[in-house]
Steps between C-alpha positions, in 0.01 A plus 500: 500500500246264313786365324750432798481214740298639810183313398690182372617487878178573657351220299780254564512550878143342536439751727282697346157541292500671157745798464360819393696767304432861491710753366506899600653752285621856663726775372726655738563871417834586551714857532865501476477574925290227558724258237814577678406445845340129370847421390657655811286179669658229278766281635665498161582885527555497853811217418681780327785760596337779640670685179401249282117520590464885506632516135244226415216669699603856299494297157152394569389787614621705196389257271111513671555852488580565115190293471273712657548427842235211536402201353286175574571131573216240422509222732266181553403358822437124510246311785469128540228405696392146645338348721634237741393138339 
């Protein structure tokens, strides 16, 4: 992010011209189907007891569920672009 050290390094390696910053917001729509098969993906959930994770995949589910069934997540996508000095 603008904030976090990715330009500060660009700058201090030498190796590059000016750094250029561009942020991109999206929104991606979830259902409680397409939620639950994300975390199915996630290494964290995939560490667990098979029990363990199925009772934590229901949870979710049933808590997406008795709100609606669908929500969204706003996320920001961050590009640092520079030439070679």
């Amino acid at each position: 992010m603008p904030t976090g050290p990715f330009k500060h390094w660009c700058d201090e390696s030498g190796l590059f011209g000016p750094v250029t910053h561009k942020c991109y917001p999206w929104v991606w729509q979830h259902t409680t189907a397409s939620y639950v098969a994300f975390h199915r993906t996630r290494s964290d959930h995939q560490m667990l007891a098979a029990e363990q994770g199925g009772q934590l995949l229901a949870g979710l589910a049933q808590a997406i569920d008795d709100e609606g069934g669908r929500f969204d997540i706003d996320y920001e996508t961050h590009l640092y672009m520079a030439r070679l000095a």
